[in-house]
N, C-alpha and C positions, 0 to 999 in steps of 0.2 A: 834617225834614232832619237834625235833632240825633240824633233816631232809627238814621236811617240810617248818618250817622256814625261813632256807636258801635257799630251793627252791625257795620258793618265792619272798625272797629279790634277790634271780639272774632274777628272768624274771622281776620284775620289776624294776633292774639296767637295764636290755638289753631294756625295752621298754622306759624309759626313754632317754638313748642313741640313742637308733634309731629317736626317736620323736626329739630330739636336731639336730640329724643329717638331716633329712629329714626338716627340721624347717631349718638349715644355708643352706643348699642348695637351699630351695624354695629362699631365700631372695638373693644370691647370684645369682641364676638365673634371680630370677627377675631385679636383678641389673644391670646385663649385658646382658638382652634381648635385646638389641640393637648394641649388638658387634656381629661381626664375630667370628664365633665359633675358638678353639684353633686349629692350626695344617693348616687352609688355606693354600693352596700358590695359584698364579695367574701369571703363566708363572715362577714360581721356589722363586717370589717374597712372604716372609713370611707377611700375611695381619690379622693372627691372632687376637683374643680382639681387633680389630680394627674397629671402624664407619665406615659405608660404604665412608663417605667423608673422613673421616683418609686413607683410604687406597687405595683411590681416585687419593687423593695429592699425597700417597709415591709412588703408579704406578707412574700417568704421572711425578716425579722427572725420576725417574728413565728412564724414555723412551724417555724425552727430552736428557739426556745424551748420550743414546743409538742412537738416531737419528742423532744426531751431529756428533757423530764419521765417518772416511772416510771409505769408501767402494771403495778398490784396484781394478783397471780391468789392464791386463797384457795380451802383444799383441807379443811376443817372448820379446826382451827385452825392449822393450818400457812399461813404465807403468804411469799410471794417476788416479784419483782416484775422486771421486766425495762423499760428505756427502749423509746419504740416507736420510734426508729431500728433497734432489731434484730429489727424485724420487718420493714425494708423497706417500706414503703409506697409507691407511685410516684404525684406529687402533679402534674398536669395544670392547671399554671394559667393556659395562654399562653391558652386557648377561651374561659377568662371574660372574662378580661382583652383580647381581642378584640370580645366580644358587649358588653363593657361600652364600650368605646371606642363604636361604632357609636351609642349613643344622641344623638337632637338633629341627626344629622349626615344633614342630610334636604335634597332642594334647592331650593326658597326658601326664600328668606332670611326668610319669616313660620313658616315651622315651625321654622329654625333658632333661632328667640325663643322658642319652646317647649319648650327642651330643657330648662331647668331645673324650670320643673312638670314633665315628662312624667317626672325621672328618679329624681324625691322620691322615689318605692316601687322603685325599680330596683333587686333584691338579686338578684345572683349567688352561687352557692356553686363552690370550687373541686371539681374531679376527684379523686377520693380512691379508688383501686385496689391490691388484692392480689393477689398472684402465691402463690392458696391452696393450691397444692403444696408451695413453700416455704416458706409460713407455719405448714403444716401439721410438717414439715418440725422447722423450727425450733421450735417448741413442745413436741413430742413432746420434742426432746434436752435444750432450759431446762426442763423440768417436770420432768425423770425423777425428782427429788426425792421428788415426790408418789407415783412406784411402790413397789411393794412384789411380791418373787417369791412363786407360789405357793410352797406346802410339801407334797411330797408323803406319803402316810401311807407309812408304813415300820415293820418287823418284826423280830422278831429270835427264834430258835428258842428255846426256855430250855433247860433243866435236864433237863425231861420230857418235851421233846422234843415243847413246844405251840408254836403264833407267837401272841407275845404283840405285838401292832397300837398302833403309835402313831398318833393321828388324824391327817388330813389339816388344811392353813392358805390358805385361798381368798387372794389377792393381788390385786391392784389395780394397772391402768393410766390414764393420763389421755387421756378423751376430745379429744382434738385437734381434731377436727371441726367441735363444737359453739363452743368458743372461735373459732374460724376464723369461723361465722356472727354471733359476739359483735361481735368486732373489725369487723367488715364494715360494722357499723352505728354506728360513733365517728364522731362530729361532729367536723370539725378545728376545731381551736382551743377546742373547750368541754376540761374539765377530766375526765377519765375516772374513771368511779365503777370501784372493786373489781372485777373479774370472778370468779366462781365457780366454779371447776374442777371438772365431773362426773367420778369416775370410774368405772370399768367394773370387776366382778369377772372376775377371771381365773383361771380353775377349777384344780386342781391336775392331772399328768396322772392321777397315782393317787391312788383315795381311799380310806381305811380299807373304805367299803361295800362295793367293788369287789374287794378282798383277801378278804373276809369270804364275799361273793357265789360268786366264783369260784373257792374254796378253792383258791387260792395260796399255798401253805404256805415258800417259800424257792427261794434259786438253783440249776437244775438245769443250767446250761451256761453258761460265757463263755469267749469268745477275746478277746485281744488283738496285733495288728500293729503295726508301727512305720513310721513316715515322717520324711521332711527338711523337721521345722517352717522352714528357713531356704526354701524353694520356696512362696512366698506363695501363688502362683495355684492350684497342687494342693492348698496346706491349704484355702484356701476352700473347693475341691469336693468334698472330704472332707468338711467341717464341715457344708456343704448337706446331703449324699448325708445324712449319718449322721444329723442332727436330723429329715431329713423321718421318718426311720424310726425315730427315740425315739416311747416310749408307745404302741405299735399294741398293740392285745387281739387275739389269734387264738381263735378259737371253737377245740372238738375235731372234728378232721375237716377244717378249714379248710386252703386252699392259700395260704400266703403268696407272692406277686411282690412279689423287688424294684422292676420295671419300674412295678405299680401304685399301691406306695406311695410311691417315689420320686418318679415324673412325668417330665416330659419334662425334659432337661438343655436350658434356653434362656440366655440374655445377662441377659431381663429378668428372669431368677431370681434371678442372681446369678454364676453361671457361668461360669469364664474358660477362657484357653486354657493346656492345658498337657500334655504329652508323653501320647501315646495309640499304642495300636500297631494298623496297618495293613496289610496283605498284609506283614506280616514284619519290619514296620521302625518305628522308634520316631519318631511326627512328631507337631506339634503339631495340639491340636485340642482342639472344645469340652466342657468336663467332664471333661478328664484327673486319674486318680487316685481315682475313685468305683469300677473296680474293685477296689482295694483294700478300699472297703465292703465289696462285694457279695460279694467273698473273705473277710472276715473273719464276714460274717453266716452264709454257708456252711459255716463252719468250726465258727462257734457252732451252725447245725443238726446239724452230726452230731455234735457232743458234746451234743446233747441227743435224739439218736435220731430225728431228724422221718425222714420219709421224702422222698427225693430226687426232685423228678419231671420236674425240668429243667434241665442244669446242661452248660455250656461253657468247656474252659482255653483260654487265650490260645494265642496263636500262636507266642508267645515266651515262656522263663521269664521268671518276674517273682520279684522277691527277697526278697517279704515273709512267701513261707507256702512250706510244702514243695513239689515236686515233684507231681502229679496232687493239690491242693490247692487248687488257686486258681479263679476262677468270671466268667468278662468277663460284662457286660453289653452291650447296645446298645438304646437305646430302641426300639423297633419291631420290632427282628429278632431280637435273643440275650437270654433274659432266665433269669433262673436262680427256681426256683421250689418250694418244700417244704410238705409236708405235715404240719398237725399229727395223730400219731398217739401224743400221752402221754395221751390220754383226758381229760383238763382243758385249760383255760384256761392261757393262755401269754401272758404279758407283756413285750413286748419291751422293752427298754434300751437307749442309747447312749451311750458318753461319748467325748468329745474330750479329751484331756492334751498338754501340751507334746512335740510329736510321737508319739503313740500314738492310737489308735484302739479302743475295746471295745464288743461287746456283748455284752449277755448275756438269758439268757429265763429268766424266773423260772414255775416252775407248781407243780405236784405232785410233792413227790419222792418217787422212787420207792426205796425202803430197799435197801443193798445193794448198787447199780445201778453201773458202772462204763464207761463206754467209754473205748477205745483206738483211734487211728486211728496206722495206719506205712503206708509208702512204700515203694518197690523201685525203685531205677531200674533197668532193662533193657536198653539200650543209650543209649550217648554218641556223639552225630554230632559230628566236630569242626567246627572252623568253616575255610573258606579263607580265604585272605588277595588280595585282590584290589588291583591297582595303577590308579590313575586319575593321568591327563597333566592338568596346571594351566599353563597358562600364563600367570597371575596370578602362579605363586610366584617364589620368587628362583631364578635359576639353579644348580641342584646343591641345591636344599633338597628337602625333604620332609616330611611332618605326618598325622598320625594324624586321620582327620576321623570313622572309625565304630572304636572296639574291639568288638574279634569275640565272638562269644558262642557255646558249643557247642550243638547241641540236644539233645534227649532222649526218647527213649520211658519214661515211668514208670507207676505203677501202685499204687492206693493202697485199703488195705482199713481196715473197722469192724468190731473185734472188741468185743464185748458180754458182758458179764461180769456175774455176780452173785453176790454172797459170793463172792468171789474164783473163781470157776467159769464156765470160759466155757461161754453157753449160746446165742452164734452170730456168727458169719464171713461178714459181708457183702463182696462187692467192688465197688470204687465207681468202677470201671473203668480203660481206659487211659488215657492223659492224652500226646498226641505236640506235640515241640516242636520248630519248626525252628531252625536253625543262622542266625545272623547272621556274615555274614562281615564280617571286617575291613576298611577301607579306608584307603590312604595313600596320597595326593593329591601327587605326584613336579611338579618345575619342570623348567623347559629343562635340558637337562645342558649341561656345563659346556664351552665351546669349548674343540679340541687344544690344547696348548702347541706352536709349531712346532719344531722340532729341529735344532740349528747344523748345520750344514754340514761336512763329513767333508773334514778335512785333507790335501792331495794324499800321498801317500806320496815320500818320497826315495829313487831307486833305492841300494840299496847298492854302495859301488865293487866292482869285481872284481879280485878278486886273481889274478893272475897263476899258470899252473899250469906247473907242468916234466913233462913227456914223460915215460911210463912206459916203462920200460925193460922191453921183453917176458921174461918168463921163458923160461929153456932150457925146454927140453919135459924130462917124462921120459922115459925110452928104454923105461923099465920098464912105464908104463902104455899102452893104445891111444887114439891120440888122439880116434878119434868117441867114447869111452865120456863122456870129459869135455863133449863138443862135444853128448850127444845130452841130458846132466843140465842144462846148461845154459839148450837149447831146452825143453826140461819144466816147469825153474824159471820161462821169461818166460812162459810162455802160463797159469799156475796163476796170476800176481801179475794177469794185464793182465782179470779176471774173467769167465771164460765164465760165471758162473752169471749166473740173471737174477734182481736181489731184488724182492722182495715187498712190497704195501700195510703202512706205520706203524701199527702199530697204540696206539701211543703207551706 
């Protein structure tokens, strides 16, 4: 019996125990059903019994520290170093911190007793993303330090009329790229070791071999034109137009296009919008101002004798090169194109200056060798003057909205001279320009004034007349001779003629 007893009083100590137990646990769960379970971490970061917003705040502490710190880049011994807030990183931590909540939170209440064994290994890492265009972006402009520009070989005639060749200098850029797959792989919150900046050789355009090779002895032709550096969007397309066409090699015999070395004038080039001329008229459009290039390259080819084999003026003069001088382009349809015929190798040149433009081609020169290019103009078209109605404008106002431009037929020759002897006369044809007329954009004219009113007139009095007292006759004259001059006189006064249209 005593047996039994105590049996009994043991399962009912153990169920009471258990029932207590299971009783401070429900309550204790329920009390911290809004914490993260024990044992979290979120990139190594302990977030434990923590609110989602408690654990919130100690991340981003912690990763604004983390962000602050510098990140070394080392180029042999040059080094510089940049914080990785300026690289932008986009750091995604609401996903962990979601997936991390979620542990433990299971529906009975025996797996919810689980959560804290189940969450001892539970390690999240936060989202750590680049935006590698701009990181690439940014790298390339924080590193330019680490660049260095080629050096091209260059020459100078001497005394004896040798080119004595200074060598070329290989240059250096920073692989961007490569750093970008670096960075990609930073652990947040660990402490970033150095990175190593590769960089790339960057060839010069000319190299001593290539002068040497091609017996390029010195400058046989350059032009320069001028432009309004203060017109940002047309110096760019200059700058484009002319750099795509710095350093081309022309074989002998070779046909240079500008339209093939240039490329197609797009947005994603670089290319903006600015004044281009169209059936007559100057509007905006993409790549305005490259034919000023492609005129000034023209200009350099016949002062270096190429031969002409494709070549179109504007529709309107343009005011940077003479009269039947100048050469439009249009990608696809107009493109101007020349012949190398100096029997060598020909290098072209570009430079850009504070509003000017040059090229020049260096080859063979040729002893003695002189050209001349003149002009004629042949006739001048004037321009009209054309009035357009605004009803925008103020009444009786008026504005100049196009000045008028004459046009032209001109005509322009390559005379060829050696030792001073001309020895031929090319014509390099006609060149027709039309006439812009003028435009002024006239408003309402201006309402009558009305006109007062006309004062009645006052008749004048009359004055009183006294009787004329007939004359005696004379005895001596006959009286119809008086009586017939006098009928003569009324009918001469009262107008038989009949008058004639005003002619003013």
């Amino acid at each position: 019996m005593k047996t039994k007893k105590y049996v009994g009083l043991a399962l009912l100590f153990i169920s009471l125990t258990l029932a207590i137990t299971l009783g401070i646990n429900f309550m204790l769960y329920a009390k911290d059903d809004h914490l993260l379970s024990e044992g979290i971490t979120i990139s190594g970061i302990d977030v434990g019994n923590l609110t989602k917003e408690q654990a919130q705040e100690k991340i981003n502490q912690t990763l604004e520290k983390w962000l602050a710190q510098p990140l070394e880049f080392q180029a042999g011994r040059e080094v510089t170093s940049l914080p990785l807030t300026a690289l932008n990183p986009q750091v995604d931590l609401e996903t962990p911190l979601n997936e991390a909540y979620k542990i433990g939170r299971k529906a009975s209440l025996f797996a919810r007793t689980q959560k804290a064994t189940t969450a001892q290994d539970a390690r999240f890492e936060l989202g750590l993303t680049w935006d590698e265009q701009r990181l690439s972006e940014t790298l390339a402009e924080s590193l330019a330090l680490f660049n260095k520009e080629p050096v091209d070989a260059t020459f100078k005639i001497s005394a004896n009329n040798l080119m004595e060749i200074q060598p070329d200098q290989p240059g250096q850029a920073v692989q961007a790229d490569t750093l970008v797959s670096q960075i990609k792989e930073l652990e947040p919150f660990q402490d970033p070791a150095p990175l190593k900046v590769e960089l790339q050789e960057v060839a010069p355009v000319l190299r001593a071999a290539d002068l040497e090779a091609k017996k390029i002895d010195g400058l046989i032709a350059s032009h320069t034109t001028w432009f309004d550096a203060a017109n940002l969007e047309r110096t760019a397309n200059v700058r484009l137009a002319a750099e795509a066409l710095d350093g081309t090699l022309i074989e002998p015999g070779e046909i240079i296009s500008f339209n093939e070395i240039v490329g197609e004038r797009t947005g994603d080039k670089g290319y903006q919008d600015a004044l281009i001329v169209v059936n007559g008229e100057f509007v905006p459009g993409l790549g305005g101002g490259i034919c000023q290039v492609s005129s000034t390259l023209y200009n350099t080819g016949l002062l270096a004798n190429l031969k002409i084999e494709e070549r179109t003026n504007h529709g309107l003069a343009v005011a940077y090169v003479p009269l039947g001088q100048d050469a439009t382009v249009v990608y696809g349809a107009i493109d101007l194109k020349m012949r190398n015929t100096t029997g060598g190798y020909l290098l072209l040149r570009s430079k850009i200056s504070n509003g000017s433009v040059t090229i020049e081609f260096y080859g063979k020169k040729t002893s003695g060798q002189e050209i001349v290019i003149t002009n004629q103009v042949e006739k001048v078209i004037p321009f009209e003057t054309e009035i357009i109605h605004d009803s925008t404008l103020a009444p009786g106002t008026q504005i100049v909205k196009q000045n008028g431009q004459n046009g032209y037929i001109a005509t322009a020759t390559r005379t060829i001279k050696v030792n001073g002897q001309v020895v031929e006369t090319q014509s390099l044809g006609r060149s027709s320009y039309i006439p812009s007329n003028k435009i002024i954009a006239k408003g309402p004219e201006l309402p009558a004034k009305p006109k007062p009113d006309p004062k009645p007139e006052q008749p004048a009095p009359e004055t009183p007349q006294e009787p004329e007292t007939p004359a005696e006759p004379d005895p001596t004259e006959p009286e119809s001779t008086n009586s017939g001059a006098e009928a003569a006189g009324t009918e001469g006064e009262s107008g038989t003629e009949t008058p004639g249209d005003a002619e003013g």
